[in-house]
FIROFI-40287 format. One line per field, with one value per residue (C-alpha): x, y, z; residue number from 1. Coordinates in nm, 3 decimals, decimal comma, always signed. Each point is the difference from the previous one (the first is absolute). Layout:
x <- [X / ...]
y <- [Y / ...]
z <- [Z / ...]
nr <- [NUM / ...]
***
This chain:
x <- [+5,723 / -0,371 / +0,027 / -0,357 / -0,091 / -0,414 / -0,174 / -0,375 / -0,232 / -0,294 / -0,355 / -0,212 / +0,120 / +0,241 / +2,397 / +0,150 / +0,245 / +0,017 / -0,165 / +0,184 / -0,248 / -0,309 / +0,229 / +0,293 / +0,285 / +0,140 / -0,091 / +0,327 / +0,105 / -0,034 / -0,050 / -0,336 / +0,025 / -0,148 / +0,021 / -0,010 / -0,133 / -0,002 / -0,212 / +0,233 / +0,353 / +0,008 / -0,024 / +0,187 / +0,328 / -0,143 / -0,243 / +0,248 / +0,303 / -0,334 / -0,101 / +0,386 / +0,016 / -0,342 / -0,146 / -0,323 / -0,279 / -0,268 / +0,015 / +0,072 / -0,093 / +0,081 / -0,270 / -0,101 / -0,367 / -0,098 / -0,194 / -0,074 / -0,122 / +0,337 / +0,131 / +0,231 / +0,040 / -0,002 / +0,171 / -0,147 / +0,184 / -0,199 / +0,091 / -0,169 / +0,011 / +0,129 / -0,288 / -0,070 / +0,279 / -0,134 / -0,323 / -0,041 / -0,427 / -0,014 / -0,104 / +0,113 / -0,128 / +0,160 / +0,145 / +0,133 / +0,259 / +0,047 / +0,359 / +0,056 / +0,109 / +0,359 / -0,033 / -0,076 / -0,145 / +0,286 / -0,034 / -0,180 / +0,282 / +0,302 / -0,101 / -0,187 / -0,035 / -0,311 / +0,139 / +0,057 / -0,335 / -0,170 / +0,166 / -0,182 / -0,363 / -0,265 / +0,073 / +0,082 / +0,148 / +0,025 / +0,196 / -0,098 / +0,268 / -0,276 / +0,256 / +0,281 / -0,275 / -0,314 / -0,208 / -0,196 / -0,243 / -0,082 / +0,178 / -0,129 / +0,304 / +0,282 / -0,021 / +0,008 / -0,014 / -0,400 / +0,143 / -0,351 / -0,158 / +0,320 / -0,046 / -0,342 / -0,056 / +0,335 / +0,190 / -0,247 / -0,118 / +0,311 / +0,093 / -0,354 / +0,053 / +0,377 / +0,039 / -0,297 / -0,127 / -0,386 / -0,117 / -0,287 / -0,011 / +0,006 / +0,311 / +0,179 / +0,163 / +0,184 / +0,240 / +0,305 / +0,222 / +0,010 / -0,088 / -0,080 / -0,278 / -0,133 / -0,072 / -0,117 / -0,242 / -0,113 / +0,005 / -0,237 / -0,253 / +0,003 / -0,023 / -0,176 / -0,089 / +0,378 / +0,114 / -0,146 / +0,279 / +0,222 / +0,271 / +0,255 / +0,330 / +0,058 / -0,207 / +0,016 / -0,357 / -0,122 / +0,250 / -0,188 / +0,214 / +0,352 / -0,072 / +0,393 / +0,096 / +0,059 / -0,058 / -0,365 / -0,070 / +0,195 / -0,271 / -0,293 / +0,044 / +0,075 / -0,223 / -0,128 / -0,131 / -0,147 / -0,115 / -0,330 / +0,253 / +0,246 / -0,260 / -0,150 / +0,362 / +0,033 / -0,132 / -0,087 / -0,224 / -0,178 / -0,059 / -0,355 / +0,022 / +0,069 / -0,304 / -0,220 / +0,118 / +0,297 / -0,159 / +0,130 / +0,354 / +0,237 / +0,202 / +0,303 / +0,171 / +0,365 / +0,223 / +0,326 / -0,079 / +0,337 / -0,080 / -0,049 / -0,337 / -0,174 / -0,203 / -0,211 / +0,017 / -0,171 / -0,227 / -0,110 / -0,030 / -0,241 / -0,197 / -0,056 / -0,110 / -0,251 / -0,135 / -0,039 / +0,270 / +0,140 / +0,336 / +0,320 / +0,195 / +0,386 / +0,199 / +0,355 / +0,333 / +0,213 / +0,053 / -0,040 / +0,228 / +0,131 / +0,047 / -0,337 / -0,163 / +0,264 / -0,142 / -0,342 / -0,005 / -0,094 / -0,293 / -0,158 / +0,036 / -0,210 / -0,250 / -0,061 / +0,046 / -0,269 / -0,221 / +0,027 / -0,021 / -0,354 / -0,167 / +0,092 / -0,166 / -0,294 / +0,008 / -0,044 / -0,235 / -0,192 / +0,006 / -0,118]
y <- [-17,114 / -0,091 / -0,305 / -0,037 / -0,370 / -0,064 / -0,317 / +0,020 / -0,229 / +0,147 / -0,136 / -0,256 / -0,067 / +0,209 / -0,176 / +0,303 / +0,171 / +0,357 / +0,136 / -0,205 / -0,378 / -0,119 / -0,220 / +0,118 / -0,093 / -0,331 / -0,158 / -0,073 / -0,329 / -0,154 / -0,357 / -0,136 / -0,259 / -0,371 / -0,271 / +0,102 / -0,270 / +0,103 / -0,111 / +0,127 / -0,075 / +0,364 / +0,106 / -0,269 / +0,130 / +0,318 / -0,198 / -0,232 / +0,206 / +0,263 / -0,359 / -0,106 / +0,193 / +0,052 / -0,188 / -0,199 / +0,218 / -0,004 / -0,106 / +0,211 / -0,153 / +0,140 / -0,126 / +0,005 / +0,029 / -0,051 / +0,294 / +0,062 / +0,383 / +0,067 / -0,214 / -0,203 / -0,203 / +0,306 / -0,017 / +0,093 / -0,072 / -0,186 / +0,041 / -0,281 / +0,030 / -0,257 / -0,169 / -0,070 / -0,272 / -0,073 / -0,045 / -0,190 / -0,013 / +0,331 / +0,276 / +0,350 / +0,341 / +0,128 / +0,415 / +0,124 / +0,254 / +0,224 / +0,174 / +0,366 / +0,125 / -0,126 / -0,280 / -0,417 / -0,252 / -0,032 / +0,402 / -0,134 / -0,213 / +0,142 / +0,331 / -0,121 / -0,242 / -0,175 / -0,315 / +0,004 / +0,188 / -0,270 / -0,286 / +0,093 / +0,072 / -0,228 / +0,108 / -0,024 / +0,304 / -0,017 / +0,262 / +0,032 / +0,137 / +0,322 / +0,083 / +0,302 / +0,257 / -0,235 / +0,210 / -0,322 / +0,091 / -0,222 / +0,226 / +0,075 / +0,105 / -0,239 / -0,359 / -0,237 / +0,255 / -0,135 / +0,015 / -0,004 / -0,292 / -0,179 / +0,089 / -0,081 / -0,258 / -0,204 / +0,055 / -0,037 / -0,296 / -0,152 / +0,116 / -0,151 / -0,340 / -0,046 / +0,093 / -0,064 / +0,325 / +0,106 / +0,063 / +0,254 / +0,348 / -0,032 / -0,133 / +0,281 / +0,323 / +0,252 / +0,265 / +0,170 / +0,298 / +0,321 / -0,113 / -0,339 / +0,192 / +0,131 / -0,333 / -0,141 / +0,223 / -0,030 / -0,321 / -0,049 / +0,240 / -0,159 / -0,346 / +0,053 / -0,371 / -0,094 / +0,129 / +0,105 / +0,263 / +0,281 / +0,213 / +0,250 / +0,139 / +0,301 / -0,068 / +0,191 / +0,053 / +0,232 / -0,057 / +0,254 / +0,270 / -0,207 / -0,037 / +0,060 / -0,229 / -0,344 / -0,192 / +0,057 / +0,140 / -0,295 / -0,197 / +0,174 / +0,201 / +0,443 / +0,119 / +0,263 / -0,313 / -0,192 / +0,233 / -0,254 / -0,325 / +0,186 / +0,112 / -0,335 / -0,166 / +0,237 / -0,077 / +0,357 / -0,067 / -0,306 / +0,117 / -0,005 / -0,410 / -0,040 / +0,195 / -0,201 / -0,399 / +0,004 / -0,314 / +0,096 / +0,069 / +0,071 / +0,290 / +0,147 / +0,340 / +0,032 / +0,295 / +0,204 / +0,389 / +0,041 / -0,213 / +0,115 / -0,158 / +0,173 / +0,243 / -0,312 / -0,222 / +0,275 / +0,080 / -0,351 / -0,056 / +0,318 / -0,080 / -0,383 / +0,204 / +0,167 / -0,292 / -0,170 / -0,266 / -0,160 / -0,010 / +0,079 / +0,252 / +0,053 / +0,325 / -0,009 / +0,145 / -0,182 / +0,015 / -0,156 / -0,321 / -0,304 / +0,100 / +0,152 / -0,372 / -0,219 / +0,189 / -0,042 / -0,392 / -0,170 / +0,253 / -0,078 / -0,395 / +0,029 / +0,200 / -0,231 / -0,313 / +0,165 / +0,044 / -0,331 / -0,186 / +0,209 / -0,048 / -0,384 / -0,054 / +0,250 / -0,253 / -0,298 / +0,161 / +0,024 / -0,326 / -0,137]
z <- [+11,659 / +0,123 / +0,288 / +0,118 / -0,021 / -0,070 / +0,008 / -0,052 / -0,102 / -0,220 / -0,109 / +0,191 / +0,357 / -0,032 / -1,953 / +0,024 / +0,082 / +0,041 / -0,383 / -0,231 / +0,118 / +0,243 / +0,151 / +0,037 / -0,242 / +0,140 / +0,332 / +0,261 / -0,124 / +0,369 / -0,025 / +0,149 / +0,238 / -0,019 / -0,261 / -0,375 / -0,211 / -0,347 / -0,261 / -0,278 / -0,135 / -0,048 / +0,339 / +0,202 / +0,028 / +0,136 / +0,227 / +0,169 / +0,009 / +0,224 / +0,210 / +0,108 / +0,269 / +0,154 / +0,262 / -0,051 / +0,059 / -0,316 / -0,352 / -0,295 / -0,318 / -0,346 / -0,223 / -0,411 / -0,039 / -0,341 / -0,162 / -0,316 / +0,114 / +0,023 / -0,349 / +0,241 / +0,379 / +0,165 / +0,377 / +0,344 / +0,370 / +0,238 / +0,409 / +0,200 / +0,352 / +0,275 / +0,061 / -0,365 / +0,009 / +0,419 / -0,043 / -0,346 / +0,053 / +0,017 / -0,275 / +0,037 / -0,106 / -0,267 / -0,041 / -0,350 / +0,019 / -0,317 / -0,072 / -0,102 / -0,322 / -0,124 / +0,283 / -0,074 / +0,181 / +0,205 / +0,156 / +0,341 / +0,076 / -0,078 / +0,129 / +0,339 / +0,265 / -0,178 / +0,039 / +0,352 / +0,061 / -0,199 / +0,168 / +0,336 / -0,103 / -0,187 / -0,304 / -0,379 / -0,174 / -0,387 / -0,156 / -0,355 / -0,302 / -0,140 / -0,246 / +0,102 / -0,136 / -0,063 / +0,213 / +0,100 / -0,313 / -0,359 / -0,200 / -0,327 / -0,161 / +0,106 / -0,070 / +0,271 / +0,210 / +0,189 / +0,341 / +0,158 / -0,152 / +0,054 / +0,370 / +0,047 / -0,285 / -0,010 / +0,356 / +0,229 / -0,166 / -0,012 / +0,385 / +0,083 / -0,165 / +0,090 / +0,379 / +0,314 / -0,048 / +0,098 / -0,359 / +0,035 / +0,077 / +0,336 / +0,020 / -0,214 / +0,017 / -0,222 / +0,105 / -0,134 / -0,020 / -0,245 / -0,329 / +0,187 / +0,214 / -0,310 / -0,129 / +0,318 / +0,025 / -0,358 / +0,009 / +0,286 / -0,144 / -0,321 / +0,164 / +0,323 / +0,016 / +0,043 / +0,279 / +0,317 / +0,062 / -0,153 / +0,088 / -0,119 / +0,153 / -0,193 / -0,303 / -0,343 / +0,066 / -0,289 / -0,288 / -0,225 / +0,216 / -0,174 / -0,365 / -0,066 / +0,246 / +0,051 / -0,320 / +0,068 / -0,354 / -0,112 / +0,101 / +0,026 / -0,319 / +0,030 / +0,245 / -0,248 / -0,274 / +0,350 / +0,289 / +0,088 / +0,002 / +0,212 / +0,257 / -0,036 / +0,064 / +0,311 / +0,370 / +0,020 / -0,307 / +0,175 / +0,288 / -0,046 / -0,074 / +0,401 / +0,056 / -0,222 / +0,014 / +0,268 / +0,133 / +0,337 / -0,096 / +0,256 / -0,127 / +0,147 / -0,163 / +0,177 / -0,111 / +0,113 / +0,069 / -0,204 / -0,325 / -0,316 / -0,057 / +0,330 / -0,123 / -0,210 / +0,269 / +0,218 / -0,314 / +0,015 / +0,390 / -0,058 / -0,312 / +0,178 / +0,339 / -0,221 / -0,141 / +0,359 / -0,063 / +0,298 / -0,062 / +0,267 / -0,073 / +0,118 / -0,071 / +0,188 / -0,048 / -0,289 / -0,357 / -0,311 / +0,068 / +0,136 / +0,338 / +0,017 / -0,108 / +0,158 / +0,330 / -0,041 / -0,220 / +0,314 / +0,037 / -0,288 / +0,009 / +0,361 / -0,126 / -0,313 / +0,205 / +0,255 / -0,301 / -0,140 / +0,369 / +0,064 / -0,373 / +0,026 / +0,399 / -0,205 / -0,299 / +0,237 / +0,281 / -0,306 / -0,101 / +0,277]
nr <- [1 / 2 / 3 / 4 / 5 / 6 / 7 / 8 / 9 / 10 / 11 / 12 / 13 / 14 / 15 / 16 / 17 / 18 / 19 / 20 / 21 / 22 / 23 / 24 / 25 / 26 / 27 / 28 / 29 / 30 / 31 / 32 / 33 / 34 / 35 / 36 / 37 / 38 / 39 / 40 / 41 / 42 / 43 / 44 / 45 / 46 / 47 / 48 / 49 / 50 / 51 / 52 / 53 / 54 / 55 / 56 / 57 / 58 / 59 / 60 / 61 / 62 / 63 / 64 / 65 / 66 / 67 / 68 / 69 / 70 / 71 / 72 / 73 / 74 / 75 / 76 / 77 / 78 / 79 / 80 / 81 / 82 / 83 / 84 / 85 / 86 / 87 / 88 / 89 / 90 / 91 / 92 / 93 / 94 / 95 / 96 / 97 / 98 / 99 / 100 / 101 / 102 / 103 / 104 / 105 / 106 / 107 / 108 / 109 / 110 / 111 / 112 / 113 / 114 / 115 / 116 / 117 / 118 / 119 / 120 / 121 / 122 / 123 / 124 / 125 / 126 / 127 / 128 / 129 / 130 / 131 / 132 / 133 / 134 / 135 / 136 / 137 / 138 / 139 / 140 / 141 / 142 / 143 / 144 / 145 / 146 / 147 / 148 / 149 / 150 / 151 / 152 / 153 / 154 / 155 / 156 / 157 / 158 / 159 / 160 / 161 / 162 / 163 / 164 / 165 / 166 / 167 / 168 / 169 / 170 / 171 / 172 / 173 / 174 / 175 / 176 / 177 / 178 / 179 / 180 / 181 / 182 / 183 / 184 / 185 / 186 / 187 / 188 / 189 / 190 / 191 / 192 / 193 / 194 / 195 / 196 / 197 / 198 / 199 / 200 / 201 / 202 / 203 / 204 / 205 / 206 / 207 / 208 / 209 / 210 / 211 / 212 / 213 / 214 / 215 / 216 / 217 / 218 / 219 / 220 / 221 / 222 / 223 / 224 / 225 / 226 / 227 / 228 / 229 / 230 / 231 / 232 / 233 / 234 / 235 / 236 / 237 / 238 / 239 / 240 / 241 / 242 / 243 / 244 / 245 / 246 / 247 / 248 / 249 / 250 / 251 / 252 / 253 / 254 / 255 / 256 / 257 / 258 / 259 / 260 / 261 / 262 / 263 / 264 / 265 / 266 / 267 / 268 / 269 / 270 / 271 / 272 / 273 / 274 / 275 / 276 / 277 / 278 / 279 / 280 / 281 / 282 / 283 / 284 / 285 / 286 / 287 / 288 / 289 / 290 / 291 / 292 / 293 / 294 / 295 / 296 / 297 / 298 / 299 / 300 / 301 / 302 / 303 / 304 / 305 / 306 / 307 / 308 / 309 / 310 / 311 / 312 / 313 / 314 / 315 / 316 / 317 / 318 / 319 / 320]
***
């Protein structure tokens, strides 16, 4: 087994489980700690019976956001920090945190310590549901199946209208893990004016490599009827987008030397070197789940939280 760790930062100044799912079958069902507060009958049992025996830290809040991109309310978890309820004048950044394939909404916090690592930064995490194998696309083969305008169209929206957020790009981030860093990167190349940061923890980076795998056909259509929609669904397929209207994106790639997807996350850290992308890169020893993005969660949140801190002083420097 390969253990060299690598962090390097390129360009200007600088769910599965093993085969069978990006995202790894079903997360530990470990309970996150702080408050639930449900929005729906159908989750209250579960979110009270996780609550009883956690001590305050952050809130956890089950909510319905009505979309008709998805035919239905379609849910999304929402972890507020402490000083959300401390400081009620304040507005807070906001980072959304995409599950793997076969995971929910839910993933992040039964699986991690997001709550906890929430509760002590100034912060908003909202965990959308992308489907178990929505792939974070509009599908044009399974109704109600539009999980990105839902995302960008309908949830932030809502998340932007219903809690103190700071509703412009600045102010936002996307992330996520295996089929989740697909569609975080995707996302933020489609919709560059979003967010002012990405990153992936062992994305499915090029998904033209899986067409058997994954439900992706489901969605997509057979690889061999859609070759141009699957390499324009792919991050490897956009990588050229960062080059030509990032915006300033702050992109980091994050992968175990061990994990299945690898060799395109390496592919992609190279074809984005090419193209004089900044971007940080991060190869380390792990593999392809939990354990590998439990470890490196709080990672991630600093580096978006960074981001978001520096583009807002930017905005306002600006400003005045």
């Amino acid at each position: 087994m390969r253990r060299r760790t690598r962090t390097t930062a390129f360009g200007a100044g600088g769910g599965p489980g093993p085969l069978r799912s990006p995202g790894t079958a079903e997360p530990p069902r470990s309970r996150p700690r702080g408050i639930v507060r449900p929005r729906h009958a159908a989750f209250a049992a579960l979110a009270w019976s996780l609550a009883a025996s956690c001590a305050f830290e952050g809130f956890v809040e089950c909510v319905n956001v009505p979309s008709p991109a998805m035919g239905r309310p379609h849910p999304a978890v929402v972890v507020l920090p402490a000083a959300y309820r401390d400081e009620p004048d304040s507005r807070f950044p906001v980072l959304y945190l995409l599950h793997g394939a076969q995971g929910d909404h839910w993933s992040w916090a039964k699986a991690t310590n997001l709550v906890r690592e929430v509760a002590r930064r100034r912060l908003i995490v909202v965990c959308p549901n992308g489907r178990p194998n929505g792939w974070y696309v509009d599908s044009p083969r399974v109704r109600g199946s539009n999980v990105e305008s839902h995302i960008i169209g309908e949830l932030i929206p809502y998340v932007d209208s219903h809690y103190r957020t700071i509703p412009r790009r600045e102010g936002r981030a996307i992330a996520g893990y295996s089929m989740g860093g697909h569609g975080a990167l995707v996302l933020a190349s489609r919709h560059p004016e979003s967010f002012t940061s990405a990153s992936s923890l062992s994305g499915i980076l090029d998904i033209t490599r899986w067409p058997g795998h994954w439900g992706i056909a489901r969605v997509l259509g057979p690889f061999q009827e859609g070759r141009e929609l699957w390499r324009a669904s792919s991050a490897t397929g956009r990588a050229e987008t960062f080059a030509r209207d990032s915006r300033g994106l702050r992109l980091m790639i994050d992968c175990g030397l061990d994990d299945i997807a690898y060799p395109e996350n390496l592919e992609f850290h190279g074809l984005l070197a090419r193209l004089g992308v900044p971007h940080v890169w991060k190869e380390r020893p792990g593999r392809h789940d939990w354990r590998y993005w439990s470890a490196h969660l709080a990672e991630h949140l600093d580096f978006h939280l960074s981001a978001m801190q520096e583009a807002i002083a930017s905005q306002r420097a600006a400003v005045e």
